[in-house]
N, C-alpha and C positions, 0 to 999 in steps of 0.2 A: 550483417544485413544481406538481403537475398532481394533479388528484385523479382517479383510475381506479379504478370497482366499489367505491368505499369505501375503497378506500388510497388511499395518497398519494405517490408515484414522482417523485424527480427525470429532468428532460428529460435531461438525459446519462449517465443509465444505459445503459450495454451491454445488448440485448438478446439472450439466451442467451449466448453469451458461451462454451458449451462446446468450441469449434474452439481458442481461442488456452490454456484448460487444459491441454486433449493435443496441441497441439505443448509446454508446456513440460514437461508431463509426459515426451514422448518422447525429448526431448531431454536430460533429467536421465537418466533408462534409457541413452539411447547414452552420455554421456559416464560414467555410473557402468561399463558395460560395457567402453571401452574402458582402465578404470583395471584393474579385474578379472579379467579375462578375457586369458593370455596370447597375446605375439604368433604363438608359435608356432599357435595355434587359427585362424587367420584365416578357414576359411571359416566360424566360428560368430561372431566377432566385427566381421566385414564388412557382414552384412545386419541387424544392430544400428544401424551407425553409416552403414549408406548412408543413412537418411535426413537425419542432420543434414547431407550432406554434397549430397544432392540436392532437398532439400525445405523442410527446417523452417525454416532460417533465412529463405529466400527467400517463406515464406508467410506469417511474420513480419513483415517490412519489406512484404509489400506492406498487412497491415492496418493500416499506421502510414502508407504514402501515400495509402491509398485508404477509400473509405467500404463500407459491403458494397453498397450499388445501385448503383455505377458500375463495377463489371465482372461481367460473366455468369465461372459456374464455367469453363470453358476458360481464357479470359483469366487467371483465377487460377493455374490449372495450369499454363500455360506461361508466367507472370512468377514464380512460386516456383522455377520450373526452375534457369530464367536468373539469377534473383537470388543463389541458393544458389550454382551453379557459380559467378558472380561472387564470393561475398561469400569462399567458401571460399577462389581463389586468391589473393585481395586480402590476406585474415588470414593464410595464409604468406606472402606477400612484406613485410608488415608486421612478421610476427614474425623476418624474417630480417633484416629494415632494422633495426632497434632492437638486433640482438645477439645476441637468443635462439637457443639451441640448439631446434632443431627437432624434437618428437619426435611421434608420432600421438597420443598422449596429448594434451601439449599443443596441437597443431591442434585434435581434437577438441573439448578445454576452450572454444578462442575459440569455434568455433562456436556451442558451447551458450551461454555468455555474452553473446551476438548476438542469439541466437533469444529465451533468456529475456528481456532487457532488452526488445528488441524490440516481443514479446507483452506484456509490461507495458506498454511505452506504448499500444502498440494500445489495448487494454482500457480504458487512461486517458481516450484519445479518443474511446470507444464505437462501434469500429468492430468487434467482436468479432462472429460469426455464430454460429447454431444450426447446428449438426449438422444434416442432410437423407441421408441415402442417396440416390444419384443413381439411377434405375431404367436402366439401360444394357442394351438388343440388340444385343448382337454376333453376326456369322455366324460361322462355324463358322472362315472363313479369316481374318479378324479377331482370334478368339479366338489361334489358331494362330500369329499375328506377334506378337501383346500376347506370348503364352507364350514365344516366341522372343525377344523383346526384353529380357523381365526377365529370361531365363536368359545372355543376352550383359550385359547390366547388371551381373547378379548376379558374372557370371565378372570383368570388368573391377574390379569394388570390389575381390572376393578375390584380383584381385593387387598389386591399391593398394595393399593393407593390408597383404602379405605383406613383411615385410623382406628386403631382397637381399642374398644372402651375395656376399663378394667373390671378386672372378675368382680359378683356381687357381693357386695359385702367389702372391699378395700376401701381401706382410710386414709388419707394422707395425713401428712403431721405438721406443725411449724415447729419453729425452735426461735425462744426469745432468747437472747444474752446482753449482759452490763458487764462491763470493763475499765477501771481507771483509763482516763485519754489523757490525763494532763493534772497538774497541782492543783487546781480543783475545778474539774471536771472529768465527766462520766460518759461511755460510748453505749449505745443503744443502738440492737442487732435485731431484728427481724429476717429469718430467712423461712420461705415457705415451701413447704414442698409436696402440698395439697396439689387434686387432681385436676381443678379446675382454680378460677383468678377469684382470690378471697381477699376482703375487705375487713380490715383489721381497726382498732382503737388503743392505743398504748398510754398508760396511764402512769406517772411517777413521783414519787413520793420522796422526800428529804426529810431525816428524824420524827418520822411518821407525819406530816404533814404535807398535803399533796402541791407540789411544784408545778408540773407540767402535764399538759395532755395534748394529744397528736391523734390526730386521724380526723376522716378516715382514709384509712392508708390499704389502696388498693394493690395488691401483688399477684399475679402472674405464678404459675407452676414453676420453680426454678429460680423465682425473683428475689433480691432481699433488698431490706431500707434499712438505713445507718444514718444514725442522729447522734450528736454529740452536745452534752448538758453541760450549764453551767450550775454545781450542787453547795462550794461555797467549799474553802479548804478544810485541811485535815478527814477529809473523806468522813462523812457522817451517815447512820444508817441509811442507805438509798435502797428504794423497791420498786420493782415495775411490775405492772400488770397487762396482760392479753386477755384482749378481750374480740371476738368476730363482732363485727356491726351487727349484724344482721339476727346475731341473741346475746344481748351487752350484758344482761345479767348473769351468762356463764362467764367464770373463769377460763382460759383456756393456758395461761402462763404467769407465772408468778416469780420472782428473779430477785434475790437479795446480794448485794454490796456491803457486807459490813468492814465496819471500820479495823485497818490492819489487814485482814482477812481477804481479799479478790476473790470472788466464787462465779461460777457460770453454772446455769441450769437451763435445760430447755423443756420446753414447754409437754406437755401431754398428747400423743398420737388422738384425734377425734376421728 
């Protein structure tokens, strides 16, 4: 402890300290934004989150390597650059290594979890800086590229962010399956993997006479539903049928269980 003007101040106090707040502040905004805010919206919800995607995290990490006197503001500005486009691609290929479904919500969440924790250690190490407004003269052609830059910046985020419908003409498929679950009973598999959330109907049958019927059973891109029957022992002909709510009279899957026999079939690409 150090005595200054009559107070008394620990040596590792951050001095101001208000730069590493509003990056986590900013950062909580983007990621709150990008939960929010549909994706259809993208060019309101792009320049929210272009900066965790080009900035905060990477301004972050550098106050956790560095002290504030060993780099001038430039230096700063273009290792936050670099760090961020690094840190961003790194946290998708991470999150697709582990399993995760990938979704811009989620990317954006690591991001912010990077930059916060980041900022906090910063702050811990007292490497945090005061706010300064930098006095910048730019000429007129300067101004002119800077304006031209963020508006090709701007345009690149708002097609990052835009989700891409698929080519005309792609189908997605489900896939129905039966499976003995037990001495007498049967498991029933709905996995879907259509482009949009479909609404199903599953129909089934015991030595041709109909048992049970289910739906409707809504599912999500990616989604699947498991139901498990009671069919009555010694496993007797069992059949299921797919059918979309929305045209019942099509077939879309048809699934037999014969006796002795286990079989799995999946349904027909629509």
């Amino acid at each position: 402890m150090v005595r200054d003007g009559g107070r008394f101040a620990s040596r590792n106090a951050p001095r101001g300290g208000q730069d590493l707040w509003l990056v986590v502040m900013l950062a909580v905004v983007a990621f709150a934004a990008s939960l929010a805010i549909p994706t259809s919206l993208a060019a309101v919800r792009a320049p929210l989150a272009l900066p965790l995607v080009f900035a905060l995290p990477g301004y972050a990490l550098v106050s956790v390597l560095f002290k504030p006197a060993d780099l001038r503001a430039w230096d700063i500005a273009l290792l936050s650059i670099a760090i961020s486009i690094a840190t961003s691609i790194v946290s998708g290929l991470v999150l697709d290594a582990i399993g995760v479904r990938l979704s811009g919500a989620l990317w954006i969440g690591a991001l912010a979890a990077v930059t916060v924790a980041a900022a906090a250690r910063g702050a811990e190490l007292g490497h945090a800086r005061t706010i300064r407004l930098p006095h910048v003269a730019l000429k007129r052609s300067e101004l002119g590229a800077l304006a031209a830059a963020l508006v090709l910046l701007g345009g690149a985020a708002v097609l990052g962010f835009t989700p891409l419908s698929a080519p005309k003409g792609t189908q997605g498929s489900t896939a129905l399956s039966i499976l003995p679950a037990g001495p007498a009973s049967v498991a029933l598999r709905v996995a879907s993997d259509e482009l949009h959330s479909t609404t199903y109907t599953v129909e089934l049958t015991v030595a041709g006479r109909p048992r049970r019927h289910f739906g409707p059973i809504r599912l999500a891109p990616g989604a699947t539903w498991n139901r498990a029957v009671m069919v009555g022992p010694g496993y007797p002909l069992v059949q299921a049928f797919l059918r979309t709510a929305g045209d019942p009279k099509v077939l879309d899957g048809n699934v037999v269980l014969r006796p002795g026999a286990p079989a799995w079939a999946a349904a027909a690409p629509r």
